[in-house]
C-alpha positions as CSV (number, residue, x, y, z in Angstrom):
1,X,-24.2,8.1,-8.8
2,X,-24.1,9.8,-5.6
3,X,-24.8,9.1,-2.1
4,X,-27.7,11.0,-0.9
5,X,-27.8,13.3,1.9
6,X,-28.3,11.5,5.0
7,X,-25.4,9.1,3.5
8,X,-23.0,12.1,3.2
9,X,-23.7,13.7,6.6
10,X,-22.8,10.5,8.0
11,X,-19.3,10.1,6.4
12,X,-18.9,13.6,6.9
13,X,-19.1,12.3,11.0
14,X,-17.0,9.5,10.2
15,X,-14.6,11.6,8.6
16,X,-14.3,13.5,11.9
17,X,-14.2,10.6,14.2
18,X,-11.1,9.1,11.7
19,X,-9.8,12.6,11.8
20,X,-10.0,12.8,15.7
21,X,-8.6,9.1,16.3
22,X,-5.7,10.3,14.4
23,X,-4.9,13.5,16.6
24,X,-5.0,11.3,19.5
25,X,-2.8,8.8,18.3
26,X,0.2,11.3,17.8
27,X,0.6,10.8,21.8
28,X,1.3,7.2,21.1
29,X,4.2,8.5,18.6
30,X,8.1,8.9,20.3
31,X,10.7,11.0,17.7
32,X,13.4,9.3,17.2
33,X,15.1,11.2,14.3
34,X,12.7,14.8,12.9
35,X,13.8,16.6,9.7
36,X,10.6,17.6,8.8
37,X,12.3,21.3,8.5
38,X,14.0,19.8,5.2
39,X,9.8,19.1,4.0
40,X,9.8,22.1,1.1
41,X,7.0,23.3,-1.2
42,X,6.1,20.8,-3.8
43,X,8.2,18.3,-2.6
44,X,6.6,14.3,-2.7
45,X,6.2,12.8,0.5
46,X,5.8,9.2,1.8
47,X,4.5,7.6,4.5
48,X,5.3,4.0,5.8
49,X,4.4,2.0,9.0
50,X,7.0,-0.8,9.1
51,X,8.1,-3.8,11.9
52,X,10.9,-6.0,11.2
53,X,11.5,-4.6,7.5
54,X,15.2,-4.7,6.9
55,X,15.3,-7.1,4.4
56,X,12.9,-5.1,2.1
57,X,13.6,-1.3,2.9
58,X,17.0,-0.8,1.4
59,X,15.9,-1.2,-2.0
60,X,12.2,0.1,-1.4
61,X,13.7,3.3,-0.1
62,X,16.3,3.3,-2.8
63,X,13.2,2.7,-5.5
64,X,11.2,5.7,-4.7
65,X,14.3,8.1,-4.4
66,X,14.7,7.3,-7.9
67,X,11.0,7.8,-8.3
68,X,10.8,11.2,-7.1
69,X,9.9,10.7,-3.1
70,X,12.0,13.4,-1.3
71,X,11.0,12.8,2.0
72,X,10.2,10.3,4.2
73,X,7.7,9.9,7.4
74,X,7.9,6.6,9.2
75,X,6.6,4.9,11.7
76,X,8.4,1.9,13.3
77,X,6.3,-0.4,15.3
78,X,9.1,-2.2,18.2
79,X,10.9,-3.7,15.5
80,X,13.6,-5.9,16.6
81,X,16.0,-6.5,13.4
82,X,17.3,-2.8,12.6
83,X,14.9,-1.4,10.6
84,X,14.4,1.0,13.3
85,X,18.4,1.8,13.2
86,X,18.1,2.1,9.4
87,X,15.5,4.3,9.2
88,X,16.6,6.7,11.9
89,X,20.5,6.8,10.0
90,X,19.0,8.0,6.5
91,X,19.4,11.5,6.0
92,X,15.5,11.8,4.1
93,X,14.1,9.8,6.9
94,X,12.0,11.2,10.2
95,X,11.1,8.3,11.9
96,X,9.0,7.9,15.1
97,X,8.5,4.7,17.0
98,X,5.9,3.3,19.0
99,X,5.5,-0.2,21.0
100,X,1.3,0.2,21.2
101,X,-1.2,-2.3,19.5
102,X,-1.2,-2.0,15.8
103,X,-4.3,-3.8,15.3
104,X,-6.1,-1.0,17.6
105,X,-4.4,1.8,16.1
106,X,-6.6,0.7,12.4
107,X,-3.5,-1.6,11.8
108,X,-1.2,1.9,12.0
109,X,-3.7,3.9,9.8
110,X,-4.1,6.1,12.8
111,X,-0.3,6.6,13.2
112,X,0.3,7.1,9.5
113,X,-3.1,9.4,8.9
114,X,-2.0,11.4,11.9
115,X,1.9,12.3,9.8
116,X,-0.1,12.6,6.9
117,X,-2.3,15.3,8.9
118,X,0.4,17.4,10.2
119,X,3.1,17.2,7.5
120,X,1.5,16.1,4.2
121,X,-1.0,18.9,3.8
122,X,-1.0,20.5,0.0
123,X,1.7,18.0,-0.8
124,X,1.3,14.9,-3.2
125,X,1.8,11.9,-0.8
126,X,2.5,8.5,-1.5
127,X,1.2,5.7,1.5
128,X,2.7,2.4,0.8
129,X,4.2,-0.2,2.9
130,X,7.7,-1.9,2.6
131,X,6.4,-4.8,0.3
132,X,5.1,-2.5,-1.9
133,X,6.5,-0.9,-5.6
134,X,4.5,1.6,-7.2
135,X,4.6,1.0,-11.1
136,X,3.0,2.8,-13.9
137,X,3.0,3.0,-17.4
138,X,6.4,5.1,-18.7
139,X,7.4,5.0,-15.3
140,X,11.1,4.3,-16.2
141,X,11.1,7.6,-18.3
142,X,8.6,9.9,-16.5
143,X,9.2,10.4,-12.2
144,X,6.6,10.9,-9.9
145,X,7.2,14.8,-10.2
146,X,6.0,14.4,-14.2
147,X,2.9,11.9,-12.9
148,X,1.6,14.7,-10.3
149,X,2.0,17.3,-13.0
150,X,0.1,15.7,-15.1
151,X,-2.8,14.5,-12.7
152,X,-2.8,18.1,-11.7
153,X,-3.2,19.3,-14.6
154,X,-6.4,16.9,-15.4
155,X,-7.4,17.8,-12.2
156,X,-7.1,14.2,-10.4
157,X,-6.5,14.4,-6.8
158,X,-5.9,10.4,-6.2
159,X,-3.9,8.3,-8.3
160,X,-5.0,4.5,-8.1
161,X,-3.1,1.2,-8.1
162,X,-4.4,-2.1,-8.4
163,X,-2.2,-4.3,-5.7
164,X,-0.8,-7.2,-7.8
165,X,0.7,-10.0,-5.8
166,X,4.3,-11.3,-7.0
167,X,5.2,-15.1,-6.5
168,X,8.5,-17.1,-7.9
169,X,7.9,-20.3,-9.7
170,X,8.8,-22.3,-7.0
171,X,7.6,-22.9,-3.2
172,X,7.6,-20.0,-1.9
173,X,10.2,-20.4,0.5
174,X,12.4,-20.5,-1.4
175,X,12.8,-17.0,-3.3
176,X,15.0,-15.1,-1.1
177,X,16.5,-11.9,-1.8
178,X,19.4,-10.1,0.6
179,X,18.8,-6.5,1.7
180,X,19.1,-3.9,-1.3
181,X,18.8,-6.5,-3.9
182,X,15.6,-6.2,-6.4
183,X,12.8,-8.9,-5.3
184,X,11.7,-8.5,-8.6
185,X,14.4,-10.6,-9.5
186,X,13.4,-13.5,-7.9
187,X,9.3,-13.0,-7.8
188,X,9.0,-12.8,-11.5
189,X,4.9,-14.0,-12.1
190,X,1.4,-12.8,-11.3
191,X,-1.6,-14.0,-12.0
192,X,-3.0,-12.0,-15.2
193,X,-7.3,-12.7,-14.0
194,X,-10.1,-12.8,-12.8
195,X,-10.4,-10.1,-10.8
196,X,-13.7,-8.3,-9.6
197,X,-14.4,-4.7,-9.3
198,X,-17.5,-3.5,-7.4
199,X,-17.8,0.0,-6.0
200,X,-19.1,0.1,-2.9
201,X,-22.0,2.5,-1.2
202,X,-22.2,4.8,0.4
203,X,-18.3,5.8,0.2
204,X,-18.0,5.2,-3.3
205,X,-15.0,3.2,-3.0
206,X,-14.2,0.1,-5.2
207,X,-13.8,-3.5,-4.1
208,X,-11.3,-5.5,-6.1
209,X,-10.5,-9.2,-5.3
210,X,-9.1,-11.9,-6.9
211,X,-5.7,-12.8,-8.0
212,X,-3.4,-15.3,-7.1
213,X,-4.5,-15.3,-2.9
214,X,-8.0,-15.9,-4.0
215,X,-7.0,-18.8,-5.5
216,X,-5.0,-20.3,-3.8
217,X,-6.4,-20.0,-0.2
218,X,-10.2,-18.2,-0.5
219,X,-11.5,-20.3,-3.6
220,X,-13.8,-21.8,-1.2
221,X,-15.1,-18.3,0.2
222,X,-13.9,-15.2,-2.2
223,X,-15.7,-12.8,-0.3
224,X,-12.8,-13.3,2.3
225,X,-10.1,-12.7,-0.2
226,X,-8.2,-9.5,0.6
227,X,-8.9,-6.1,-0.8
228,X,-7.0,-5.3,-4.0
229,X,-7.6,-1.7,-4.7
230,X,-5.6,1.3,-3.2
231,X,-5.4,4.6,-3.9
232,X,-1.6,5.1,-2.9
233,X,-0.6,8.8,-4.0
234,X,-3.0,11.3,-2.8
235,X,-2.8,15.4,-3.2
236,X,-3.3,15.3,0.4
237,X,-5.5,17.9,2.4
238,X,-5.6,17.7,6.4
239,X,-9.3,17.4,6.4
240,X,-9.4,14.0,4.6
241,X,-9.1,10.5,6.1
242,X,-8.4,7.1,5.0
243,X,-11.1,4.9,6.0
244,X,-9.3,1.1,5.2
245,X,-5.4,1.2,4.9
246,X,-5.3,3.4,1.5
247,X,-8.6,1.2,0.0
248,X,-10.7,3.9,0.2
249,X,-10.9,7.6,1.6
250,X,-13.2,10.3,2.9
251,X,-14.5,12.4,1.6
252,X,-16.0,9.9,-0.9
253,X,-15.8,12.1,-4.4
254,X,-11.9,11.0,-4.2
255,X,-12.9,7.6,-4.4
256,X,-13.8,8.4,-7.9
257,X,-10.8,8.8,-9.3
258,X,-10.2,4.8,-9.3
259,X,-12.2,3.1,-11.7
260,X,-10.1,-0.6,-10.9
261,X,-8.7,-2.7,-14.0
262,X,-9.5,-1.6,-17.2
263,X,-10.1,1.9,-16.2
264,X,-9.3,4.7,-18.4
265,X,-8.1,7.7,-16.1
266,X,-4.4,7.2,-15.4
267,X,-3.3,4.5,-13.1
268,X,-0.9,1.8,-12.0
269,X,0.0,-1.2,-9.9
270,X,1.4,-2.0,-6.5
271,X,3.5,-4.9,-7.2
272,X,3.3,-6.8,-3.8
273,X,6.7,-8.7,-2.9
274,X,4.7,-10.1,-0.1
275,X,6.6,-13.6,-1.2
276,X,10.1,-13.9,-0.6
277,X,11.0,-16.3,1.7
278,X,10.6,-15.0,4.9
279,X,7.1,-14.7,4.2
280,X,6.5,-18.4,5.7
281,X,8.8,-17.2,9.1
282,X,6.3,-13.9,9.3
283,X,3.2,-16.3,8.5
284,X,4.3,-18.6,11.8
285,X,4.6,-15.1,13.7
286,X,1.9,-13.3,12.7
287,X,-0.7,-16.6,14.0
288,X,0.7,-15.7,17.2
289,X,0.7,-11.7,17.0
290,X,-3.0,-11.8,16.0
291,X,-2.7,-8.3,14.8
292,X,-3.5,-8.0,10.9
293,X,-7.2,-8.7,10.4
294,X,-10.1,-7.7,12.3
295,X,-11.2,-11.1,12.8
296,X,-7.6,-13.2,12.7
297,X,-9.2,-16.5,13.3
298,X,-10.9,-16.0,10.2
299,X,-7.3,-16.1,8.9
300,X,-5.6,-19.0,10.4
301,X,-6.4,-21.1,7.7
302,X,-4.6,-18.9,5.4
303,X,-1.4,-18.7,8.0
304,X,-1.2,-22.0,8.0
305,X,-1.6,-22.7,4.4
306,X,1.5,-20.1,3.5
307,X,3.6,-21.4,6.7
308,X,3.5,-25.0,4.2
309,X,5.7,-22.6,1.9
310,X,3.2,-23.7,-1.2
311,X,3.8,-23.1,-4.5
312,X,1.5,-20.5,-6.1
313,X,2.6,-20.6,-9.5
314,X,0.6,-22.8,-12.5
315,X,0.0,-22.6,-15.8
316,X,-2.5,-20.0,-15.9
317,X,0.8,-17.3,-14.9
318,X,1.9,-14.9,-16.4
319,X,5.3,-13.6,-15.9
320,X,6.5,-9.8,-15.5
321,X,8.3,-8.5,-17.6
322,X,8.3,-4.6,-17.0
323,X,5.5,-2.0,-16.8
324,X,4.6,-3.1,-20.5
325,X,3.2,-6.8,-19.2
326,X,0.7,-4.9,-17.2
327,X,-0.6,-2.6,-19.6
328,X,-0.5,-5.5,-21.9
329,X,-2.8,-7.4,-19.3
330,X,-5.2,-4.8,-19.4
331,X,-4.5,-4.7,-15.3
332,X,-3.4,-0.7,-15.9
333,X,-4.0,1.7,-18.9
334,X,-1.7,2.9,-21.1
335,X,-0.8,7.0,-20.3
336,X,-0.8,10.1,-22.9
337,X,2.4,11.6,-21.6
């Protein structure tokens, strides 16, 4: 399945409107620490758009040096808490900063596709924001360096990830975690199913939903319930554009590479610390900041739901123990290393 060819001239135009919003953007973009000269061939790049992420970046950062990431390309949005401070003192870190709209910049897409554009060409990148893990399976054995070989070597320019939301057994609240300690530690469960897969026309990209958010605050209209899907490491070429955070990308035959849950190409999971305890603070902010959906008052039933500090864990969880539970789960396949 294809699109035909009126479809694919017109995401071909998309492609070069995304493309274009991104070049623009860059003027929107102060440097406030460059080492892209230290940026070698072959070297794994990330991109992150962060505000007020202190608590979670020490150990994310720390997590994908271990991984393989050599450099990073950040974007800080007027954070007030340090992150900006951290960012700029680490010595793999080039970090702009910028106090315009996130929500009119595609919720920092344009920021982050505009990086991607000018420093990630030819270069596996990885696009992942400060809540997010990237696990696979083997993944404590074999880096990032040995998972692009071998999607190279298949011939795979996307690697996908289904994002799996993390939740303690108690109210949420309550699972704090201090800066550089694992939030694994204390978000330990997931919910193991349902989740849909649909792939979508004309892009070809797929539509995952359920999970524990469904169920707790869009069982009465799933449709709403967020995206699942990404497609977080990418061989990047300058000429491509993510159309939805990293849910889908242009030009659509990438989108391909994703075949959701169940799949048999090589994948993993985002494991989503979304809910430590600050989460219920951010939920009370981000009612009044207005600037993560396209429609936020849509959303404020949801805001209000997680400011209550629920509990989201019930008998049908599952809890996380390694890589191995996933696989196990059927939520990622197994890989031939």
């Amino acid at each position: 399945m294809k699109p035909g060819a009126l479809q694919r001239y017109r995401l071909r135009l998309k492609r070069r409107r995304l493309l274009w919003r991104s070049f623009r953007s860059r003027h929107h973009l102060q440097v406030v620490a460059d080492r892209t000269t230290a940026i070698r061939p072959g070297d794994i790049l990330m991109v992150i758009v962060v505000r007020n992420e202190a608590q979670r970046l020490p150990y994310m950062l720390d997590y994908y040096r271990r991984l393989g990431v050599t450099h990073v390309l950040a974007v800080d949005n007027d954070s007030t808490d340090g992150s900006a401070e951290l960012l700029r003192d680490a010595a793999d870190v080039s970090l702009w900063q910028t106090g315009a709209s996130y929500r009119e910049a595609r919720f920092g897409l344009d920021w982050a596709s505009w990086l991607l554009m000018r420093y990630g060409h030819g270069h596996w990148c990885l696009m992942a924001d400060a809540d997010e893990l990237l696990v696979y399976a083997g993944c404590d054995r074999h880096d990032l360096r040995d998972l692009t070989a071998l999607l190279d070597a298949r011939g795979q320019l996307a690697f996908g990830a289904l994002m799996l939301d993390l939740y303690p057994q108690g109210p949420v609240g309550e699972a704090d975690a201090a800066p550089g300690d694992d939030p694994l530690a204390v978000l330990g469960w997931f919910d193991p199913a349902p989740y849909r897969v649909v792939r979508q026309e004309p892009a070809m990209n797929l539509w995952v939903q359920g999970g524990v958010r469904e169920r707790m605050f869009f069982a009465d209209d799933p449709r709403r319930s967020p995206t699942l899907n990404k497609l977080p490491l990418v061989r990047w070429n300058r000429r491509w554009a993510y159309t939805n955070s990293s849910h889908a990308l242009l030009p659509w035959e990438v989108n391909m590479d994703y075949t959701g849950p169940g799949g048999a190409e090589p994948a993993g999971a985002l494991l989503h610390t979304k809910f430590l305890a600050d989460s219920v603070t951010r939920a009370v902010e981000d009612l009044s900041r207005r600037q993560h959906f396209h429609d936020p008052d849509l959303l404020v039933p949801y805001y209000r739901a997680l400011a209550a500090g629920p509990v989201l864990w019930h008998e049908g969880s599952a809890r996380l123990e390694g890589w191995e539970s996933l696989v196990a789960q059927g939520l990622m396949p197994p890989i031939n290393w």
